[in-house]
C-alpha positions as CSV (number, residue, x, y, z in Angstrom):
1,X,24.1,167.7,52.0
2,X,24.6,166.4,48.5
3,X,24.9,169.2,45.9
4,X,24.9,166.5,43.3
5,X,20.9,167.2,43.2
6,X,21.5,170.6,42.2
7,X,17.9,171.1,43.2
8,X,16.6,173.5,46.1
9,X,13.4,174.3,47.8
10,X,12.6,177.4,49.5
11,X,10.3,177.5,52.7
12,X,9.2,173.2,52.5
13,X,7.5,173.0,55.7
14,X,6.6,169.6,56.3
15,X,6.0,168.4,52.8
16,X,9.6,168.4,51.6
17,X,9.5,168.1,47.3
18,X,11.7,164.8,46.8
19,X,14.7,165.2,44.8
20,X,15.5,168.5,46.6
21,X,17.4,170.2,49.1
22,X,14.9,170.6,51.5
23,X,15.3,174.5,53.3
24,X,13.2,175.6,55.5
25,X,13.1,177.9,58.6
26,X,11.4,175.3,61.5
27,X,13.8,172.0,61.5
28,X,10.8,169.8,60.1
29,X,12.0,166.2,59.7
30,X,13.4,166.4,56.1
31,X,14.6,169.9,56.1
32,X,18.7,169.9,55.3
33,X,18.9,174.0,55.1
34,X,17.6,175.7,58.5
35,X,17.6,179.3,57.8
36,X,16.1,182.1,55.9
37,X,15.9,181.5,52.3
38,X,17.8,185.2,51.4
39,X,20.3,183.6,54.0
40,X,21.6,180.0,52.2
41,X,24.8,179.9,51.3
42,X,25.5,177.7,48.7
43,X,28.5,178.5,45.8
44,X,27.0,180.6,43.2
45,X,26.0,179.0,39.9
46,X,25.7,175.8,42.1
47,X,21.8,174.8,41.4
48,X,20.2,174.2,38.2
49,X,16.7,174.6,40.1
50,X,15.2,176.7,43.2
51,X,11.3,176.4,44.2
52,X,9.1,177.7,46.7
53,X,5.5,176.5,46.7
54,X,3.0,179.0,49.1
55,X,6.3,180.4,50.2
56,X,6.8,183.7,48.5
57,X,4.1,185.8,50.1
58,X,5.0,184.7,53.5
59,X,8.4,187.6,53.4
60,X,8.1,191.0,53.6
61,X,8.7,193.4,50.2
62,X,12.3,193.3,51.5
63,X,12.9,189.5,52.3
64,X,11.4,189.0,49.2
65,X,13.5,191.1,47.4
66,X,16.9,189.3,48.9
67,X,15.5,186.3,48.4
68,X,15.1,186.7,44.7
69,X,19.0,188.2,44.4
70,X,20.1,184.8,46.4
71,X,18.0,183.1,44.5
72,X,19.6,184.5,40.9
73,X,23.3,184.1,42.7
74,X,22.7,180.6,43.4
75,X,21.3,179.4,39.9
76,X,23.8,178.4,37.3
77,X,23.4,180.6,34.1
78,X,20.7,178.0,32.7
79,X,19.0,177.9,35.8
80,X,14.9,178.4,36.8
81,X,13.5,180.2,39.9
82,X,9.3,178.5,40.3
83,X,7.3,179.9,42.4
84,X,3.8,181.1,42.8
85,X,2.1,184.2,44.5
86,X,-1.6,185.1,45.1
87,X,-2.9,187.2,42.6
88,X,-4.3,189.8,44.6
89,X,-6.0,192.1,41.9
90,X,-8.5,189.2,41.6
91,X,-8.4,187.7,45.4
92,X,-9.4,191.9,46.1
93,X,-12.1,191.3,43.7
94,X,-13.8,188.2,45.1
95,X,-13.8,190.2,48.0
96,X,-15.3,193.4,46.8
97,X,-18.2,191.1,44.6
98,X,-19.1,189.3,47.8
99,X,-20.0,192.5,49.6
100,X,-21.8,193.6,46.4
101,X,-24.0,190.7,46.5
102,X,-22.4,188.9,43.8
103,X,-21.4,185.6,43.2
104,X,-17.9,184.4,44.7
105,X,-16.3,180.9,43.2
106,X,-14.6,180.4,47.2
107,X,-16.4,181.0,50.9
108,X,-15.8,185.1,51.8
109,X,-13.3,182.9,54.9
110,X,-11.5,181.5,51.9
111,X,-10.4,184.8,50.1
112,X,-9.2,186.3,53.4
113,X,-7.3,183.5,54.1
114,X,-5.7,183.7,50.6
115,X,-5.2,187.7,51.4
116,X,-3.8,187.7,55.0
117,X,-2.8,184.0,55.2
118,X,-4.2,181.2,56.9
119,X,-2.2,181.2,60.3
120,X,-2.1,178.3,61.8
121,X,0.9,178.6,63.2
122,X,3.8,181.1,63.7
123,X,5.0,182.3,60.3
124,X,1.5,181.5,58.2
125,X,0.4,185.0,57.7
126,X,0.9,186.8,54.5
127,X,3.8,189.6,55.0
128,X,3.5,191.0,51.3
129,X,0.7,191.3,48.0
130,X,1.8,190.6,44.4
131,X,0.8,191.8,41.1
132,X,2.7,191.3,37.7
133,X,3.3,194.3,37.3
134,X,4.9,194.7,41.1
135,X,6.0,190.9,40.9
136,X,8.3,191.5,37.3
137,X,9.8,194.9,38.9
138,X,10.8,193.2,41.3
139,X,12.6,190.4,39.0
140,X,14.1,192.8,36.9
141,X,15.9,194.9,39.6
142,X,17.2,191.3,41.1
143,X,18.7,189.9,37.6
144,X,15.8,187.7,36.2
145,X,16.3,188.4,32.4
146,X,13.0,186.2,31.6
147,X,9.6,185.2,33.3
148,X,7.0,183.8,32.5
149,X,3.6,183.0,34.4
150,X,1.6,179.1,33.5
151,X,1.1,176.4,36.1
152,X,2.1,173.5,33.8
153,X,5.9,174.9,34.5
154,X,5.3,173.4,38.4
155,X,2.3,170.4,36.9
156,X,5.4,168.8,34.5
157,X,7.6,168.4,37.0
158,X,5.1,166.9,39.0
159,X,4.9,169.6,41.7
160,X,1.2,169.8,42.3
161,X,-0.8,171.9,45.1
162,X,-4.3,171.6,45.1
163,X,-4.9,175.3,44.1
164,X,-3.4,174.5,40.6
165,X,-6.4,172.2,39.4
166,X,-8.6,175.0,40.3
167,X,-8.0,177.9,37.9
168,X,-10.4,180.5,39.9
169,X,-7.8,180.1,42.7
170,X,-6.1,182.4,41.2
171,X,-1.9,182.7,41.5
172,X,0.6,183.8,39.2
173,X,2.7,180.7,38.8
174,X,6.2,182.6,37.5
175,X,9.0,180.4,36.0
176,X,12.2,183.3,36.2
177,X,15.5,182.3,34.1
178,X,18.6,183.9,34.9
């Protein structure tokens, strides 16, 4: 594995991001790191970048939790955790408008799938829920002295899903610094 890249990704799947260490917990071709993400061991301070793209809300409240504190032991002192969540205030209310007869911007199967996960396979159901509120507690108590939330953070370095050209598909995109 070539730490020179200084460059992780959390949870890749099958699309891993090019110029990272791809990590993963299925050994998809590509992936370099088979394990949990809380569970990498690389030297702390070693990484200038971690992401996880549609990773985050796939791990329990407590998985999530050890993943952020791995996360912040691994980054160097300059160093960015991306990732993005659901925003499950508003996914809830797509839901709750649809029964009342209103108007949703996604199918009712859609926001379900955004709420419980889409599981197509083992490990593609949604294990937690995040608001800011929640999501900032929880990078506080793991070390993360600043956050902030804006999809151009993942769009500049040219890490693009197709949920981030549609701004009703709601996510908080977070960018946490050590």
């Amino acid at each position: 594995m070539d730490l020179t890249r200084r460059k992780l990704e959390f949870g890749c799947g099958h699309r891993p991001t090019p110029g990272y260490i791809a990590n993963d917990i299925n050994p998809f071709e590509g992936v370099e790191l088979v394990s949990n993400p809380w569970e990498i061991d690389l030297p702390d301070g070693s990484l200038d970048e971690i992401i996880a793209l549609g990773l985050m809300e796939h791990l329990t409240n407590e998985q999530f939790e050890r993943t952020l504190a791995n996360a912040h032991r691994m980054l160097a002192p300059t160093g960015m955790f991306l990732f993005d969540v659901p925003d499950i205030p508003v996914w809830c209310g797509y839901v709750v408008d649809h029964f009342a007869g209103r108007p949703i911007p996604f199918t009712i199967e859609h926001c379900f799938n955004t709420l419980y996960g889409w599981q197509r396979w083992p490990g593609d159901e949604h294990k937690s829920g995040w608001y800011r509120e929640k999501l900032e507690a929880a990078l506080q108590r793991n070390g993360f002295a600043t956050y902030d939330y804006d999809v151009e953070h993942f769009v500049s370095r040219g890490l693009t899903r197709n949920r981030m050209t549609r701004p009703l598909d709601a996510h908080l995109y977070c960018r946490a610094r050590r």
